[in-house]
DOKE-353399 format. One line per 3 residues: number of its first residue (from 1); for each residue x, y, z of C-alpha. Coordinates in pm, whole numbers, plus 50000, padded with zeros to 5 digits. Layout:
! DOKE-353399
NUM> X,Y,Z  ...
! end
This chain:
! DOKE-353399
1> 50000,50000,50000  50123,50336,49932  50272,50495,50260
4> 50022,50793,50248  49772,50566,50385  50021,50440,50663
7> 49840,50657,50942  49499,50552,50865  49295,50520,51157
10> 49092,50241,51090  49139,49942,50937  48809,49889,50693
13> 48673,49514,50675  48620,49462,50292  48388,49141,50391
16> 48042,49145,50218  47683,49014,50326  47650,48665,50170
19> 47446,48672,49822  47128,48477,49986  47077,48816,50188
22> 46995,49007,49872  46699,48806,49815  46546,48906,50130
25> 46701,49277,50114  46484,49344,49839  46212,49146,49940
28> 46145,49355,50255  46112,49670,50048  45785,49476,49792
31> 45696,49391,50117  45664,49759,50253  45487,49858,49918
34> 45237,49549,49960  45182,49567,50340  45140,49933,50395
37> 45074,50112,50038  44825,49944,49880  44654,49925,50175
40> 44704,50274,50230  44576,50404,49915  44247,50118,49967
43> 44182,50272,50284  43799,50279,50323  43564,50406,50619
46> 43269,50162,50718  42984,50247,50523  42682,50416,50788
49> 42337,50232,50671  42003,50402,50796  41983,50186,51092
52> 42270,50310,51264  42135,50693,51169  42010,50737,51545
55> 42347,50679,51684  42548,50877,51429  42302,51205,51389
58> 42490,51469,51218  42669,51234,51015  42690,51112,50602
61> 42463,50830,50555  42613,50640,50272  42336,50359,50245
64> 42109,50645,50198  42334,50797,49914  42377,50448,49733
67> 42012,50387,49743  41965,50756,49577  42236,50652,49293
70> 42047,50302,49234  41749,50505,49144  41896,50758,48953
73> 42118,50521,48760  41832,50308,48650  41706,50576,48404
76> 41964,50514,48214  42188,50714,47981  42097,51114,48006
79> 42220,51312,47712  42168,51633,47690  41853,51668,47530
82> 41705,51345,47614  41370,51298,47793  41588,51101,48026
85> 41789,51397,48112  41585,51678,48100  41261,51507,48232
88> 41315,51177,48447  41640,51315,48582  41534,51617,48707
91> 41195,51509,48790  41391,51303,49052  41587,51532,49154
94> 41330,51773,49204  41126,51509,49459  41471,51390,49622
97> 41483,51773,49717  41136,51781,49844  41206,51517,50072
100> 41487,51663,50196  41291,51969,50264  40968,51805,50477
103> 41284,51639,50708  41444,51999,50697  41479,52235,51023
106> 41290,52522,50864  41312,52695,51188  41682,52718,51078
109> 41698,52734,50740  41593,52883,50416  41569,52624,50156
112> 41506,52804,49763  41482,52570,49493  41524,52692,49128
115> 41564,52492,48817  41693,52722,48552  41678,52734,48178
118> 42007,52890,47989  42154,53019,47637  42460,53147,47571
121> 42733,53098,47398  43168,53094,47423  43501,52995,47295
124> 43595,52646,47457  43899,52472,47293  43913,52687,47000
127> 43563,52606,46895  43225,52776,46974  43032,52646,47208
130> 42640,52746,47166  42377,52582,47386  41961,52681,47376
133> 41764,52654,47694  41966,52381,47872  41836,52296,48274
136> 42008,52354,48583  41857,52221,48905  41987,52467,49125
139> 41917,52436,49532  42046,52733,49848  42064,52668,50187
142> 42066,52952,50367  42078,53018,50752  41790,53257,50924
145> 42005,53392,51150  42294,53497,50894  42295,53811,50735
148> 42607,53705,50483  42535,53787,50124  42836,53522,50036
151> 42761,53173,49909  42944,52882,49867  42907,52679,49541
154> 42937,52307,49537  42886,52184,49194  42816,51825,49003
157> 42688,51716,48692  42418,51482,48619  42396,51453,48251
160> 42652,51168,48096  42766,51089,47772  42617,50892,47498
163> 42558,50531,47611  42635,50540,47937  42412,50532,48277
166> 42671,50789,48444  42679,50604,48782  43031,50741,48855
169> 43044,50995,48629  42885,51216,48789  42581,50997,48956
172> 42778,50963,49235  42859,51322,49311  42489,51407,49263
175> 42400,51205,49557  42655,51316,49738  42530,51680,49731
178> 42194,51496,49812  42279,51355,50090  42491,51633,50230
181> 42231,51899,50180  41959,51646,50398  42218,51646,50694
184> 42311,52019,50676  41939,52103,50661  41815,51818,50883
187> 42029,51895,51196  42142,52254,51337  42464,52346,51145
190> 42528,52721,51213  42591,52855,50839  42770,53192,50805
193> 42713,53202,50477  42450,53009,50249  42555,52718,50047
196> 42466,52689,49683  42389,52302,49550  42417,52337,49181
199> 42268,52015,49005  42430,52085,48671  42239,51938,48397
202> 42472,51980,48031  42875,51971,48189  42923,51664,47908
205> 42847,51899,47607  43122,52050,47750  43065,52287,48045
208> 42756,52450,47912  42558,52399,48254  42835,52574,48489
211> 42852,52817,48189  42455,52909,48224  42483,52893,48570
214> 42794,53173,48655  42718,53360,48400  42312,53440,48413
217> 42199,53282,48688  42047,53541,48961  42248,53352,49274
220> 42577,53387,49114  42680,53710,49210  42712,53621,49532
223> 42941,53266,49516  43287,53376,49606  43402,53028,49611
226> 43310,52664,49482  43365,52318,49562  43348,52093,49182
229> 43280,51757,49226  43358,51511,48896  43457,51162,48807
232> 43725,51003,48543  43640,50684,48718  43404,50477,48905
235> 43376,50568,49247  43731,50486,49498  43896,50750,49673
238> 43822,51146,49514  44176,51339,49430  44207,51662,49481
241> 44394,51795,49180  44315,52153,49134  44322,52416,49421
244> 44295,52846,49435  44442,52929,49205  44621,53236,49410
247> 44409,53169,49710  44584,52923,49975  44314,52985,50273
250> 44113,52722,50057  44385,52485,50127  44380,52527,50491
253> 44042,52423,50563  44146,52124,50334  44363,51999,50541
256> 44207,52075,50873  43840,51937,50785  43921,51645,50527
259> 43902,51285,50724  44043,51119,50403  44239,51342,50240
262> 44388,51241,49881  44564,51546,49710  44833,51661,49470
265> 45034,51915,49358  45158,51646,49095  44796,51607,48936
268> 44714,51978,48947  45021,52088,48727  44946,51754,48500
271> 44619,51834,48441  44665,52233,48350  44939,52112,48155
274> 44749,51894,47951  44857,51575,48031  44493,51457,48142
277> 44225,51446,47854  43976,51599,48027  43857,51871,48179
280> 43623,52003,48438  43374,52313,48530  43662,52405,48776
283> 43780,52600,48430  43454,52768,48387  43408,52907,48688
286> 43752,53017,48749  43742,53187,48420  43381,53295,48391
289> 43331,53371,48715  43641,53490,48861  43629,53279,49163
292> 43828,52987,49370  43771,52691,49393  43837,52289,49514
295> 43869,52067,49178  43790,51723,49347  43764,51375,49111
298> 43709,51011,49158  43962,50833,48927  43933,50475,49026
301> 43860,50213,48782  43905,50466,48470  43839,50220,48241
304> 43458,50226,48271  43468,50576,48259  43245,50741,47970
307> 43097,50349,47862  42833,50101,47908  43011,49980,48154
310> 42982,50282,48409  42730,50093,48655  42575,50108,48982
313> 42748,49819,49062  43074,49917,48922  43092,50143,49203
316> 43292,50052,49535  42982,50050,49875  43281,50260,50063
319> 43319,50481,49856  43008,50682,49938  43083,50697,50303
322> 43471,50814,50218  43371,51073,49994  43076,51188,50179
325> 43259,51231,50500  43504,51433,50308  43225,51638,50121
328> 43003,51686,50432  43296,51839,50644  43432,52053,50379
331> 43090,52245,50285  42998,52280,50634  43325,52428,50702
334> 43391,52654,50400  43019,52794,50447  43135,52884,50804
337> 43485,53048,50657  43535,53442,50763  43759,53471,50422
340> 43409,53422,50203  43338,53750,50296  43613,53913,50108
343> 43787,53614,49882  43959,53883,49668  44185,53998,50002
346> 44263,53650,50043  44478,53585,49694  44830,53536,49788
349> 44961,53258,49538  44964,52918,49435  44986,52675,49721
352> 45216,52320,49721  45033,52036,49845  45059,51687,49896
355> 44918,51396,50119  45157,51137,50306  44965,50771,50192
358> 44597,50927,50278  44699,50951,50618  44748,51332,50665
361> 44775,51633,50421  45057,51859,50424  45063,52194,50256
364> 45216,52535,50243  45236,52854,50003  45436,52854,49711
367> 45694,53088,49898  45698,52924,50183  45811,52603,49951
370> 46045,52774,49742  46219,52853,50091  46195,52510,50181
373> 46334,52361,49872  46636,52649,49863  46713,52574,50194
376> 46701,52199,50180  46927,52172,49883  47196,52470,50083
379> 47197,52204,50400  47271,51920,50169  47574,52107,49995
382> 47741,52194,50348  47632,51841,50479  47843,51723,50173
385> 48110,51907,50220  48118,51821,50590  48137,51473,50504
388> 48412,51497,50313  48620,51648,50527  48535,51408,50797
391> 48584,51136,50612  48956,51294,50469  49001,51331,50901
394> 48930,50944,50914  49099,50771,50639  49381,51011,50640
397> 49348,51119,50265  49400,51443,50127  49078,51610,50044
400> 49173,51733,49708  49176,51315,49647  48919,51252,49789
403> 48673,51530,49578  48878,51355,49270  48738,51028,49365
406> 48386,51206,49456  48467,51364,49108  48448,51001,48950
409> 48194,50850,49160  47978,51153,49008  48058,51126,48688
412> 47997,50724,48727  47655,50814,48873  47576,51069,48619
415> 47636,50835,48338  47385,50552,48560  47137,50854,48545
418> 47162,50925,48185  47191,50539,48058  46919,50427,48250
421> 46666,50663,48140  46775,50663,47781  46762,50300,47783
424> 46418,50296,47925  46318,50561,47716  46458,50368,47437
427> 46263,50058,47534  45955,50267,47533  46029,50377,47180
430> 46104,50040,47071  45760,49839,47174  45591,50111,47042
433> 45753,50099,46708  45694,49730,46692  45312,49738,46728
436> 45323,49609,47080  45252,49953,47293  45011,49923,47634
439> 45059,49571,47738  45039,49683,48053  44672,49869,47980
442> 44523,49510,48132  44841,49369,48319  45006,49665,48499
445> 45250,49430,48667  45421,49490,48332  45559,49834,48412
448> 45772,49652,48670  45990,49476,48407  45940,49685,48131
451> 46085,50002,48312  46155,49965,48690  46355,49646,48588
454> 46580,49844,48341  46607,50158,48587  46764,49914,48840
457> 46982,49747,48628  47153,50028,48491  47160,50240,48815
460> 47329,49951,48982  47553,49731,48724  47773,50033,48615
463> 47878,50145,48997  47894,49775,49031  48203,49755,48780
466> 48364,50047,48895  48402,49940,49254  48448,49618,49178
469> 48748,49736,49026  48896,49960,49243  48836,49772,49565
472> 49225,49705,49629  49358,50028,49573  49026,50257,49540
475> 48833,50362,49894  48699,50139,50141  48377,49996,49973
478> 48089,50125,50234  48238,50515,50165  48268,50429,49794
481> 47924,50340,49812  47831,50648,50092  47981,50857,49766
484> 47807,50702,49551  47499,50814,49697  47596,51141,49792
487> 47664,51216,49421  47340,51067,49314  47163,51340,49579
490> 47365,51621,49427  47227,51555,49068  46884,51558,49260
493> 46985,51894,49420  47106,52052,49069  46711,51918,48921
496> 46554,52072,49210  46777,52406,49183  46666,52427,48824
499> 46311,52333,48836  46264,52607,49128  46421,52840,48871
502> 46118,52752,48635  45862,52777,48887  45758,52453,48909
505> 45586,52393,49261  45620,52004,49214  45976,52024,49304
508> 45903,51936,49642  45882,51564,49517  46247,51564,49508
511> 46327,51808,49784  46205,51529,50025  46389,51276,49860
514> 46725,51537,49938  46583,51623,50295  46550,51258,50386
517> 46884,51128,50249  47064,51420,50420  46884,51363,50755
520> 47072,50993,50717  47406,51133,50611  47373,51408,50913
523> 47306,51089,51173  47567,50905,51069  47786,51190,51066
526> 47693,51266,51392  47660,50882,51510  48006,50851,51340
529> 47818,50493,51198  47938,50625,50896  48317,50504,50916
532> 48194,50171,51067  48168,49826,50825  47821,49834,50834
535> 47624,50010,51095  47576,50302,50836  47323,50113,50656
538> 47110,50161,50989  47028,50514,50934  47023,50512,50574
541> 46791,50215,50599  46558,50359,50870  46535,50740,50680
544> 46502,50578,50343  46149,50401,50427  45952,50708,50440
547> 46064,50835,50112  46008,50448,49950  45621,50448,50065
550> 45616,50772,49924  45738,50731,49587  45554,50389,49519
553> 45241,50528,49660  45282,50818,49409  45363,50570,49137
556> 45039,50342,49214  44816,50645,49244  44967,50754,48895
559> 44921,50467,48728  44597,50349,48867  44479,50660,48737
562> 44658,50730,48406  44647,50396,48272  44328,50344,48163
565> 44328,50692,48096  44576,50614,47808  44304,50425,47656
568> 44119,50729,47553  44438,50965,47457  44412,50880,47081
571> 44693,50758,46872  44887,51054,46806  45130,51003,47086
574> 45312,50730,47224  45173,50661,47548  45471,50413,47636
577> 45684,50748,47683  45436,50872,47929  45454,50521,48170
580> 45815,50518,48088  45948,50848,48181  45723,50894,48451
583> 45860,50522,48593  46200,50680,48547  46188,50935,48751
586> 46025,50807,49047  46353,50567,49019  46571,50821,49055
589> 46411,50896,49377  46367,50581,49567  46614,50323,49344
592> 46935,50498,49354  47004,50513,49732  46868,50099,49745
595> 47009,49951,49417  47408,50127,49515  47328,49879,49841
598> 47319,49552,49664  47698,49622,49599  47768,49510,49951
601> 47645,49150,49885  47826,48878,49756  47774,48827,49367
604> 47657,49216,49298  47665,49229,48937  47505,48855,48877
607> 47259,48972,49144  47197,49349,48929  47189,49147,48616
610> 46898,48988,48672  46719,49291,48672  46788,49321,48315
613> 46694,48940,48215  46368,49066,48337  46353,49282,48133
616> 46445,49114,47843  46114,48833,47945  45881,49112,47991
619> 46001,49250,47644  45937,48884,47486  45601,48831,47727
622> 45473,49171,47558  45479,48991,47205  45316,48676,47313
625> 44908,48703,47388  45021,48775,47727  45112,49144,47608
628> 44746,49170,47480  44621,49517,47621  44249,49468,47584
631> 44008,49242,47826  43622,49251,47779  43457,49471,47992
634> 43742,49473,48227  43946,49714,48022  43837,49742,47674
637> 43938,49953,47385  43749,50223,47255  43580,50288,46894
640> 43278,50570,46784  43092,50476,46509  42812,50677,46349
643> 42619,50556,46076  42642,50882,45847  42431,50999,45571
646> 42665,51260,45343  42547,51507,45083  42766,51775,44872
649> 42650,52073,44667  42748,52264,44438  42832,52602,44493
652> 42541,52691,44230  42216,52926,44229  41991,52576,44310
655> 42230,52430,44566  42263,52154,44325  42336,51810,44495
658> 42732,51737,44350  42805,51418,44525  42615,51184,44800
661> 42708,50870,44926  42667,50714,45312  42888,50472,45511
664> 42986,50435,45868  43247,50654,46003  43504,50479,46246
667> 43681,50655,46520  43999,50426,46731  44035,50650,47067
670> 44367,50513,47177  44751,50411,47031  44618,50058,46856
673> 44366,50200,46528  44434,49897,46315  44359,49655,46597
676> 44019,49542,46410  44179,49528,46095  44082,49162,46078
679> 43716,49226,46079  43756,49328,45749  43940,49059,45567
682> 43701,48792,45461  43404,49023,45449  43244,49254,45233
685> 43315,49538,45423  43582,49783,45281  43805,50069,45464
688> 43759,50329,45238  44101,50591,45192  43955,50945,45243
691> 44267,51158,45155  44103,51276,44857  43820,51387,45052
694> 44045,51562,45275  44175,51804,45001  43838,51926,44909
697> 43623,51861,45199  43593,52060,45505  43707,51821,45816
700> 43787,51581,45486  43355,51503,45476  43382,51314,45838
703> 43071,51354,46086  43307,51550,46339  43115,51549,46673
706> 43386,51706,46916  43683,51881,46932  43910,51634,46972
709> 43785,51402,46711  43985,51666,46476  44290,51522,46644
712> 44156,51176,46539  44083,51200,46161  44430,51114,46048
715> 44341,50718,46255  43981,50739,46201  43799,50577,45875
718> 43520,50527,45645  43328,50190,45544  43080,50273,45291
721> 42745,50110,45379  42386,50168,45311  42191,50447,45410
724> 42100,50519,45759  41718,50657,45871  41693,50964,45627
727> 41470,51195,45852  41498,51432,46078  41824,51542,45980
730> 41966,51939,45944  41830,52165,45734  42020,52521,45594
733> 41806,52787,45536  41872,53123,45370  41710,53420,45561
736> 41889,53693,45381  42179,53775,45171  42294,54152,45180
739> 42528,54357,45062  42637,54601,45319  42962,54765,45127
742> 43118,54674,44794  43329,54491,44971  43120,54317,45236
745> 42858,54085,45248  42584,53975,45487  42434,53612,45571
748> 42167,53518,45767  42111,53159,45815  41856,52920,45986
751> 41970,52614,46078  41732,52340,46250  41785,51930,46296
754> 41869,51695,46586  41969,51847,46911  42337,51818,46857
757> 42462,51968,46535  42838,52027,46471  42864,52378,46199
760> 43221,52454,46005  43266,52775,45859  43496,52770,45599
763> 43601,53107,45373  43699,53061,45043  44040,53239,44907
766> 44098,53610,44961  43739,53639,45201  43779,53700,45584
769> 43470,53668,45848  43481,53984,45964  43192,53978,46205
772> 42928,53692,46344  42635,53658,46585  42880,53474,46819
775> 43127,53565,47038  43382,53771,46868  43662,53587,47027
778> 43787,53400,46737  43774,53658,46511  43935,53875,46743
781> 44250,53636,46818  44236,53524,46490  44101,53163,46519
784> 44228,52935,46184  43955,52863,45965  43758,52632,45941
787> 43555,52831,46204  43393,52512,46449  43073,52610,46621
790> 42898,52328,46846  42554,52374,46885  42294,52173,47135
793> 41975,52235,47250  41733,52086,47510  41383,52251,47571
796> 41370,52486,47287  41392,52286,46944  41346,52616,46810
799> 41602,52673,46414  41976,52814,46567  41945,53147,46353
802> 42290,53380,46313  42444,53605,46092  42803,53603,45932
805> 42934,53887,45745  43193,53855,45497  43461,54113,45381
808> 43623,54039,45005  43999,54178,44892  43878,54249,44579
811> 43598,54486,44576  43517,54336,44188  43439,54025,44351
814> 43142,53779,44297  43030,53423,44295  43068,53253,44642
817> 43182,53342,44953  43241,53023,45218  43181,52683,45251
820> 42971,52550,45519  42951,52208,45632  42637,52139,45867
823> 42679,51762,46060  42385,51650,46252  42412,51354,46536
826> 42125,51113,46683  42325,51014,47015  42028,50888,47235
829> 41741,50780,46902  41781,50424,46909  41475,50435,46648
832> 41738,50558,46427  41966,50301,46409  41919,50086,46115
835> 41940,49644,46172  42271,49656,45925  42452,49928,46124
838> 42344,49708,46449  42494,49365,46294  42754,49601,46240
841> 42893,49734,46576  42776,49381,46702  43090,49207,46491
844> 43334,49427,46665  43540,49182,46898  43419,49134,47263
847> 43688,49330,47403  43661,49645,47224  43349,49897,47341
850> 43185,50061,47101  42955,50384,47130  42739,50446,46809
853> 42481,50614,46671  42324,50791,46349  42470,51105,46205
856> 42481,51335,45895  42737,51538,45676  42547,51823,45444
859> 42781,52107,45256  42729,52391,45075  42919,52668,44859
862> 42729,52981,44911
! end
């Protein structure tokens, strides 16, 4: 040995654990994740039944609520529009509050009931969105002895999409409000300020019923904040994923009131990010009505979500008491809030929070976590640095050699980081490009070997070779392994330093990762376990099991809610990159301070590399019918279909018919749009190419029904077919056609047909819609052409009747002036549906769920 390390103090034992310890070293930590996450995250309260309503007065009755929701799902599917909706639904509605009021304390309590009728129109995803006389069952609670002019708004929807009951989505937060509103009213709950129940009867259209409500109704003045209830699931524990925004009082009687809370920073900056394809009324009211609000969600079971399949009995029984508890407290408590008085005083910034496995919430403001996280990563720097120099004090090297081995070890570590997300990243490029993409849509257990598995390999195999190389003439292994570790935590602190530079509030996910790992370094430090053979591994052990529940309860919330979510995402991008970064990352938090420890066993790298045979079997399992995404009603993929009736005209004096033809229109929803290729290979059904169509056509001739189907033509397809039911379908009429300048003309149109009619407004070359009847907003910021308006109606059938006014370049101008495509949709007429169209969706394959119905394209060149 060189005689520079003649003085050492210690001699270090270079003995390892014997390899049959790894097996049970990992083991303990699946063990955590079974034994205390999952059943964290499953948590459930006992569900109350009526019976035990004497002893628990005061209290959510979830038998009552479930009862309520078996009733209300059993009229079925309520569109907007549909007798179902706009008569049975709010017919029971209407006599579920009238029960609540004969059990009401009227002594106490002023109980108004409205149910309103709104129009209006505005600009919702760069499209138009016009609804006629759509209903709102709207319901306030007001105290007698309160002279508070303030509301609070607690908000659900009760319409659903197309072919599905709506038991979660939102049935279930419907009779939550229910059943909250008869225990508010029913016992003596001092109210400060009234509460307003809004039954919200078109949110699916999208939004039009919060719309109508903040916006005309004569209560909303006075709501200075809201609570939105939704679903993207079937019942299971409600996230809260959107908070404020500016207004961190809200959060405060979050966390003091909520019995089960279930929150996220994470899921609020996802969502208004767009990496959720949704979105809720929390967006209306916020930007219609200027106010703050609680976004709250049920996200279990996604798969069901906006399908046959959402049930009554899909639902979990605990779920109602869970969320109800939750719900109860938090109105009765927000109505009772000082700050509803003045809510505009109260806007002081974004807030960061987070809940530790449902068991309590923590939160602070965004300045108070920016302190945090700049603090944190300032004590980890001077903790290094301490260490160092301890550890030069102990083994008798110089420092400069030991930063030049910390120099290495960092490097070494910074290539793990690199490699081990590239490769995964790679991987998730790779099944993708082979065709076999979301095996893990049925099986989740794949994400283990598809991405954890890799992450593990790499982060441990490559320190694995370097120490075992430099053990004779390198540092003692447990500090080459300490350094290791400590270099891993100063890459974290460099993400953190730069994602607080970007103002990302979600920065505190690693921040507790650093604040955990330094807490070990500083007791080890101070235990001086940290120059000892093994007894460092007891702090770093004990402070890394907080941090592991954590991170793998973060990762099963994540991907119990975004993969069946990636189902309905559509197949413009690869949703393997979305399991597979997000899988890397959370392994840079937990893995890398428990793989480096595998180094101390006998056999590391055989041990490491079988991490990455796993990888390789998941990779061949994902090609076998193992890797099959799809399961019948279980998780199923997703397919619109709308039997479509298509006419052209000519841009002529008559309107002349140019072409018309019929055929059913095909939309995939998720990565896999050949999957039913087959079906068409010994029959004599034909997919029909449509890029001609696309040239000439506005939205290339396809019965567009929402905005994101534009993001789906490119996978979607045509199968021509005979025609569908012929009547009943929209009809363009000309009102008027002036000239107003030489240069500027004026349309009025009628429009009438089904209740759901999709309108494009095309210009033709050198023309520019320079005004409308609608709201000037795209012309203003300059929308693209073609102009999308979505129109719906539900107790006035009366013709939609608007104006467009066109100006021309060329003052010498004349023929036509736009196109205009007019598409009509059927989505609750069964009557409609022809027998061929229903032999039709009934070949589709068991495991694929298909929502259909009857639908028109009609253009014209005027």
């Amino acid at each position: 040995m060189n005689s520079k390390y003649e003085n050492m103090k210690i001699i270090y034992n270079r003995s390892k654990f014997g390899w049959y310890w790894a097996p049970v070293f990992v083991a303990f930590w699946f063990l955590l994740f079974f034994l205390v996450v999952i059943p964290s995250f499953r948590h459930f309260p006992e569900t109350i039944t009526t019976d035990q309503e004497a002893n628990n007065q005061g209290r959510f009755i979830g038998e009552r609520a479930e009862n309520t929701l078996l009733r209300l799902s059993k009229i079925g599917p309520k569109v907007v529009g549909s007798p179902a909706n706009e008569h049975a639904t709010v017919n029971l509605l209407l006599l579920e509050i009238s029960k609540i009021k004969d059990e009401a304390r009227l002594d106490l309590y002023n109980i108004e009931v409205d149910v309103q009728l709104g129009s209006g129109n505005y600009v919702l995803w760069k499209m138009v969105n016009c609804y006629q006389v759509i209903q709102n069952v709207v319901v306030k609670v007001s105290s007698k002895n309160s002279n508070s002019n303030s509301s609070l708004l607690i908000n659900s929807h009760f319409d659903s999409v197309p072919g599905s009951s709506g038991a979660g989505d939102a049935g279930m937060m419907i009779v939550i409000m229910l059943e909250t509103m008869r225990v508010i009213t029913k016992y003596d709950n001092p109210l400060q300020h009234s509460i307003v129940f809004l039954f919200n009867g078109a949110e699916e259209n999208p939004l039009q019923g919060s719309h109508a409500f903040i916006t005309s109704h004569k209560w909303a003045p006075n709501v200075k904040a809201f609570i939105n209830l939704d679903s993207a699931g079937s019942g299971g524990r409600e996230i809260l994923f959107q908070s404020g925004p500016d207004h961190p009082w809200l959060m405060n009687y979050y966390g003091a009131h909520i019995m089960h809370p279930y929150a996220s920073t994470i899921g609020e900056e996802l969502f208004q990010n767009g990496f959720i394809p949704s979105e809720t009324d929390f967006r209306i009211f916020r930007d219609f009505g200027n106010i703050p609000g609680l976004d709250m969600a049920h996200s279990f079971n996604g798969y069901v979500y906006h399908t046959k399949y959402d049930r009554f009995n899909a639902i979990p029984r605990r779920t109602y008491q869970l969320t109800g508890n939750n719900v109860l407290n938090l109105a009765k408590a927000l109505a009772n809030a000082p700050e509803l008085e003045n809510t505009e005083a109260q806007s002081e910034g974004h807030t960061v929070f987070y809940d530790i496995l449902g068991w309590f919430i923590v939160y602070y403001s965004e300045q108070t976590g920016l302190i945090i996280n700049i603090v944190v990563c300032i004590v980890f720097i001077l903790t290094l640095l301490g260490y160092i120099w301890n550890m030069a004090h102990q083994t008798g090297m110089f420092r400069r050699r030991i930063f030049t081995k910390f120099g290495i070890l960092f490097g070494i570590q910074l290539g793990a980081v690199i490699l081990s997300m590239g490769i995964t990243l790679l991987i998730a490029v790779f099944i993708d490009a082979v065709g076999l993409s979301m095996p893990w849509f049925s099986h989740p257990w794949f994400i283990f070997g598809l991405y954890f598995c890799p992450m593990f390999f790499i982060l441990g195999i490559l320190p694995a070779f370097y120490l075992s190389r430099t053990k004779e003439h390198g540092l003692p292994l447990g500090y080459g392994i300490q350094l290791l570790m400590h270099a891993h935590c100063l890459i974290l602190t460099v993400i953190t330093i730069l994602m607080i530079s970007f103002g990302i509030r979600s920065a505190f996910v690693i921040m507790l990762c650093i604040a955990f790992y330094t807490l070990s370094v500083i007791l080890n430090i101070v235990t001086c376990f940290h120059k000892k053979n093994f007894l460092w591994l007891i702090p770093h052990t004990l402070c890394q099991i907080l941090p592991f529940l954590f991170y793998t309860y973060i990762c099963y919330a994540f991907y119990a809610t975004f993969i069946p979510m990636e189902g309905r995402d559509g197949a413009n991008s690869n949703p393997e990159l979305l399991m597979g970064g997000f899988t890397a990352l959370m392994s840079l938090m937990f893995a890398a301070f428990l793989i480096p420890i595998l180094c101390l066993f006998r056999k590391a790298k055989t041990i490491i590399s079988i991490f990455g045979v796993i990888c390789v079997i998941f990779i061949i399992l994902a090609a076998t019918p193992v890797g099959f995404p799809y399961v019948e009603k279980e998780a199923p993929q997703r397919f619109f279909a709308v039997h479509t009736t298509r006419t052209f005209h000519n841009g002529d004096a008559a309107m002349s018919i140019r072409r018309q033809d019929s055929g059913y229109y095909v939309v995939p929803v998720d990565r896999h749009p050949h999957s039913i290729d087959f079906m068409f290979e010994n029959s004599n059904l034909t997919k029909a190419s449509r890029h001609e169509d696309c040239e000439k056509e506005i939205q290339c001739g396809f019965p567009i029904y929402s905005t994101r189907w534009l993001g789906w033509r490119a996978q979607s397809f045509w199968i021509p077919a005979p025609q569908p039911n012929l009547q009943g379908w929209p009809t363009l009429r000309i009102v008027s056609k002036q000239m107003s300048d030489p240069e500027e003309v004026v349309f009025e149109l009628e429009i009438a047909g089904p209740n759901h009619m999709s309108i494009f407004i095309q210009p033709l070359e050198n023309v520019t819609l320079a005004d409308w009847s609608f709201t000037k907003e795209p012309l203003g910021e300059n929308f693209e052409p073609p102009y999308y308006v979505y129109f719906s109606y539900a107790m006035d059938p009366s013709p939609l009747r608007f104006q467009l006014a066109f100006r021309h370049e060329d003052p010498d101008w004349s023929g036509s002036t736009f196109d205009i495509a007019v598409i009509g949709h059927k989505v609750y007429d069964d009557i409609s549906i022809t027998e061929d169209f229903r032999e039709f969706v009934a070949s589709f394959p068991g495991w694929a769920h298909v929502s259909s119905w009857s639908g028109s394209y009609e253009s014209w060149r005027l």
